[in-house]
N, C-alpha and C positions, 0 to 999 in steps of 0.2 A: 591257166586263167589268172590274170592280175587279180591283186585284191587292193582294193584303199587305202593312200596313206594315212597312218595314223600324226594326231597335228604330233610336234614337240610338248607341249604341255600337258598331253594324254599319253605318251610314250615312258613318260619321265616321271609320272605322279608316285610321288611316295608312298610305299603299301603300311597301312597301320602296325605299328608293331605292335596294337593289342588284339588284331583279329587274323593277323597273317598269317599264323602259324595255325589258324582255325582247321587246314586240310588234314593234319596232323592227328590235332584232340577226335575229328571226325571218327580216322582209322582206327585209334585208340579204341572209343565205342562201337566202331565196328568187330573189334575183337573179344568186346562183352567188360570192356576196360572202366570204372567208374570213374569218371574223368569231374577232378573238384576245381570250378575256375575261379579261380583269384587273378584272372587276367583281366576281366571289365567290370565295370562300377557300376553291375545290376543287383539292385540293393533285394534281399529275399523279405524283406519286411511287409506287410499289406500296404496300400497305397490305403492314406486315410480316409476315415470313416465319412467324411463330408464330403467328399471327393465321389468316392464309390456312389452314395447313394444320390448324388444329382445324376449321374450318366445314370440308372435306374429310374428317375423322374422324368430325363426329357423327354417329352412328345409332341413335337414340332411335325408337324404335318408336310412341311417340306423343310427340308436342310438346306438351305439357300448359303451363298453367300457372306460373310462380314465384312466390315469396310478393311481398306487395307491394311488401315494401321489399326485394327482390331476394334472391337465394340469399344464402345463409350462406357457403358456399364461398368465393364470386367477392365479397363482403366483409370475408370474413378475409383474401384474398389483399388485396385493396385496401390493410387496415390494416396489411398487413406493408409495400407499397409505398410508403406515406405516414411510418409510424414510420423506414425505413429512410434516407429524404429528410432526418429530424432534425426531424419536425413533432409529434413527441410531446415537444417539450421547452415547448410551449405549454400547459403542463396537465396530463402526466399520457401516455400512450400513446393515441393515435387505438383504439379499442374498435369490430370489427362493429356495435356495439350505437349508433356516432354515425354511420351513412354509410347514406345511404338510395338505393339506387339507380334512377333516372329515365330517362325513355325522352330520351336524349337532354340535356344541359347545357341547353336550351331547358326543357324542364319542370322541370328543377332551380328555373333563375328562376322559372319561371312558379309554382310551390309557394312558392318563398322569396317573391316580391311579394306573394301568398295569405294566407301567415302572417304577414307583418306590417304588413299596410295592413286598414284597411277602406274603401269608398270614402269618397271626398273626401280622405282620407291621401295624402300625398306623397312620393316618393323622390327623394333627390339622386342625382344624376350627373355625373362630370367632361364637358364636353361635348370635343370630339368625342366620342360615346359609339355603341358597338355599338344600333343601331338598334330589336334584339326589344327592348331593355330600355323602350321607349317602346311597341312594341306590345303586349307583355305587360301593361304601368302600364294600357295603355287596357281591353284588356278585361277588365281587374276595377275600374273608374273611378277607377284612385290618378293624381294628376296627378305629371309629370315636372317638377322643378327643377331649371337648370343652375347649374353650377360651369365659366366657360369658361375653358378652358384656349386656349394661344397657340403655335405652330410656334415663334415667337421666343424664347419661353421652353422650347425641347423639349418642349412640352406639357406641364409639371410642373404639379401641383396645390396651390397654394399652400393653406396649411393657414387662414390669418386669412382667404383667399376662403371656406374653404369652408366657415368656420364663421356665418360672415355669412351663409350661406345657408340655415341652417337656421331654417326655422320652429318654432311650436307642431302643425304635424299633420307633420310630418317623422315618418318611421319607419323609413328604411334609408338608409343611402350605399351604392349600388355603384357598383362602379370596376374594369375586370379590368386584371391583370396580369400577363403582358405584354400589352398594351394592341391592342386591335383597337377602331378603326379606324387609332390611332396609330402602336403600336409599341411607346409609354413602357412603361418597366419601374419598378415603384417597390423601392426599396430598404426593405430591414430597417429601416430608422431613418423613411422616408418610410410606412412599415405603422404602426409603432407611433402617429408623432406624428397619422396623421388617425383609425387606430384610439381615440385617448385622446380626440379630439374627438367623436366616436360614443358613450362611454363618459360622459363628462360629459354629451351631450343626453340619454344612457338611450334612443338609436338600434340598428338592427343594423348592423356593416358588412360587407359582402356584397362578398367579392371571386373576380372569377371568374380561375378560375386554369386554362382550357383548354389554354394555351400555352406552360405552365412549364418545359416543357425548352427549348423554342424561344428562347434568350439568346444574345447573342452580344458576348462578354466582349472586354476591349480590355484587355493586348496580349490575344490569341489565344492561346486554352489549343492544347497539342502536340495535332497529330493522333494519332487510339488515343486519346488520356485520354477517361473521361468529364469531361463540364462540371457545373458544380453548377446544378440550377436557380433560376429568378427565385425571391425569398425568400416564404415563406408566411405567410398570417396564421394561423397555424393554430401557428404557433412562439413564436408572444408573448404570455406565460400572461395576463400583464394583461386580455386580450379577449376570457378564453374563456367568457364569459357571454352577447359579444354579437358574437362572429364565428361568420360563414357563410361556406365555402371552395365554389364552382362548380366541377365539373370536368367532362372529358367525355371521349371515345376518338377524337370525330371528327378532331381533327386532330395530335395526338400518335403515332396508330397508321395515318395518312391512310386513314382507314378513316371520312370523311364517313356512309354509306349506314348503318352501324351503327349503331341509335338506342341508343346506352347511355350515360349520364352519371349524375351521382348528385350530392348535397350530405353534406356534414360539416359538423356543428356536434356540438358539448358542452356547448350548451341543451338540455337533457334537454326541456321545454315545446314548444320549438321543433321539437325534433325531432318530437315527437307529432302536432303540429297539421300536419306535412307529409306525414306517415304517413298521418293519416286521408284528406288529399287522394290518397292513393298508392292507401290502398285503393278509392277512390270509381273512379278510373280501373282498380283490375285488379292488371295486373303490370306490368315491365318485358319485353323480350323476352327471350325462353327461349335461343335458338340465340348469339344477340347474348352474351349475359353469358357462355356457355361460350367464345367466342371473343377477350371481350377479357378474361378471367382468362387464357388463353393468351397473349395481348397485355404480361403483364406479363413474361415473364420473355425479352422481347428483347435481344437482346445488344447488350452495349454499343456494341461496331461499327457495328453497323447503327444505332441508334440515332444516332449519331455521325454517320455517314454522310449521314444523313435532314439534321442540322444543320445540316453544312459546305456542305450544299446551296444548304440558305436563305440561308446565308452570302453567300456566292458568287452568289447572282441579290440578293439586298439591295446588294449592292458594286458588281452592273453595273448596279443599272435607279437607284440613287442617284446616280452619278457620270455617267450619261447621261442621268439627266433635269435634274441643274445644269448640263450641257454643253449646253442649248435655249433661245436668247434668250429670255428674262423665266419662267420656271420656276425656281422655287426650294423644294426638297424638302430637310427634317432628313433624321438620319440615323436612323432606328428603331433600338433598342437589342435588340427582341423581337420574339414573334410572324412571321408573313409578309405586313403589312401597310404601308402608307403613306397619309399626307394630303397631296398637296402644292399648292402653287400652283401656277397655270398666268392668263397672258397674257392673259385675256378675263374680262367684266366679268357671266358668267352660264353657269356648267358646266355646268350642263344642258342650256339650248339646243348650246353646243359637243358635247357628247355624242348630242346628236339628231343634231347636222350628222355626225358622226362616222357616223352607223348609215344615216341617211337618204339625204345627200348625197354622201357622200366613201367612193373607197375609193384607195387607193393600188398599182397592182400587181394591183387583184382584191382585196386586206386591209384589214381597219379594227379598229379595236379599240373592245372594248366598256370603259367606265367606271362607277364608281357616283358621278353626282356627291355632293358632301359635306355641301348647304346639308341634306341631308337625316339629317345625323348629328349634329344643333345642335338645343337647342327653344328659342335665341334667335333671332326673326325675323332675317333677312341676314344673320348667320353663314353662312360657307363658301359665301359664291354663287360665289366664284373659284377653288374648291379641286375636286380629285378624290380619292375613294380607289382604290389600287392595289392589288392582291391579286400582289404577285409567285409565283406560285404554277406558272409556264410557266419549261421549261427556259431553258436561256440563248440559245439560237439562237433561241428563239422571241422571248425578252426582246428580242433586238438589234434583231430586226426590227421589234417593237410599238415601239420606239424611234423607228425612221427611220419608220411609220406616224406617229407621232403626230408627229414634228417637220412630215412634210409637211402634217398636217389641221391643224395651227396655221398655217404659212402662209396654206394658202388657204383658214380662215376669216377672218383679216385681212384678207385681200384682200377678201374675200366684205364684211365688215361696213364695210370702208373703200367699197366699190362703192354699197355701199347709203344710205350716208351723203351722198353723193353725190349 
């Protein structure tokens, strides 16, 4: 019996390198293994208090519907939240009429790569780079070009790299910031100068901005203060023909499970051509938007609260994984993310041996290895990304797990060589 072919762009889809190894961690628990994931950026925090108790309040009689570029309401609220940030000095006041809201910061991208590539079109990205941005590229055929950035250089995006990299089918730079898988946060002066290099190709540059309150400023703003967040391109009028701002609720309100994100631009064009993909799919969700319009008017505290968290697990899993013969990890500026080295010459197989072989105590920790956050060949074979996302007793321990599963994979590879 034949069976169907599959096309090429479903034969060939890049498997996540933070969920592929999922069969793995399975077996692990199936053998009664406590399996600690530092592989994806599910934050263990409550999703805040204003949040929770609107999905408690609604009682809509029928769930119907919202328009496709999302309610009017939980728009205007949006553009009060974004003008109020100081992002209306890029142009003009952020207007309901530039903020399209999408199931999810994932389909934000997945609209913005839409409307600016056709295939065979290309997008740049700083490499390490958050991984949908290559799976989204794939399933509409725009290929991905790197821009690779360096641990040794904090991952900064040097602007003469990255202008070198632009070809003639070139059609967007994205880069988010604060930076996942990194951490880099780019500055107001580092927006503008690759922004003007986007502006001179007549490029879009697409910055996702999921994690902007997530900073963590040196010295340390007082506790109670709010923090300003990472800078926005949305603030520097120069670019507002051909900047696109990502955003989303999942991890600012740790409220992952709510698909709500949305895009702003002040490409009036732009805007349109994402619209009609908004309406081709429907709506965004109904209960979801009533919930993170609640979402906005979190207080400061708690907000804060959420920060100093991150704070404070980025300070212990940094300073304890420089404290593990031959690991060497920057210091992330943003985000709840990390790239670091680690002592073995193929993360991934360590990260098998981690799930398959090794548990310490009954515990093992899951990883995403990195080479899969690079579309330059052997980039990151040595590296892992960390999601510190697990409280601090939890961190201590995926600590002393991971010191002992380096051990006795050298022993292991030292045996074998043998």
């Amino acid at each position: 019996m034949t069976t169907p072919t599959l096309s090429r762009r479903g034969a060939t889809a890049p498997a996540s390198p933070i969920r592929r190894l999922t069969p793995y961690a399975d077996a692990a628990k199936a053998r009664g293994i406590h399996v600690h994931h530092l592989n994806i950026g599910q934050p263990d925090l409550h999703t805040v208090s204003p949040m929770r108790a609107a999905y408690a309040r609604f009682n809509d009689e029928v769930i119907a519907y919202s328009p496709s570029e999302g309610y009017l309401y939980y728009r205007e609220a949006l553009a009060g939240y974004y003008n109020q940030l100081g992002h209306d000095a890029g142009g003009g006041p952020i207007e309901p009429s530039q903020i399209l809201v999408t199931v999810g910061g994932s389909e934000a991208l997945l609209f913005t790569i839409a409307a600016a590539c056709d295939p065979g079109d290309e997008i740049l990205v700083a490499e390490p780079y958050y991984t949908n941005y290559a799976g989204f590229a794939h399933m509409l055929g725009v290929t991905v070009t790197p821009v690779t950035t360096h641990a040794s250089e904090d991952f900064a995006i040097p602007v003469d790299r990255m202008r070198a990299a632009i070809t003639p089918r070139t059609r967007a730079f994205i880069v988010p910031s604060p930076g996942n898988p990194t951490g880099m946060v780019l500055s107001a002066a580092d927006l503008r100068a690759l922004g003007q290099v986007c502006v001179d190709a007549n490029i879009f540059f697409v910055v996702d901005e999921v994690y902007r309150e997530f900073v963590y400023p040196e010295p340390p703003v007082p506790s109670g203060m709010p923090l300003p967040p990472a800078p926005s391109v949305l603030a520097i009028p120069e670019l507002a023909r051909h900047a696109v701002m990502i955003d989303s609720v999942s991890k600012r309100y740790s409220a992952c499970g709510a698909r709500v994100g949305c895009l702003v631009t002040r490409n009036r064009d732009f805007y349109l051509s994402c619209l009609k993909f908004a309406q081709a799919r429907l709506s965004p969700p109904t209960v979801d938007q009533f919930a993170a319009a609640a979402a906005l008017a979190t207080p400061v505290p708690e907000m804060r609260a959420m920060i100093d968290a991150y704070r404070a697990r980025r300070d212990l899993i940094v300073a304890g994984l420089n404290q593990i013969p031959g690991v060497r990890c920057p210091n992330p500026t943003g985000a709840f993310y990390l790239v670091t080295d680690l002592p073995v010459a193929d993360a991934e197989d360590f990260c098998i041996f981690m799930l398959r072989d090794f548990d310490f105590e009954g515990e093992t920790v899951m990883m995403a290895p990195a080479e899969g956050f690079y579309a330059t060949p052997g980039m990151g074979r040595n590296q892992v990304r960390l999601a510190y996302v697990l409280d601090p007793d939890k961190l201590t321990r995926c600590l002393l797990v991971l010191r002992a599963g380096l051990s006795a994979y050298a022993r292991r590879q030292t045996a074998a060589a043998t």
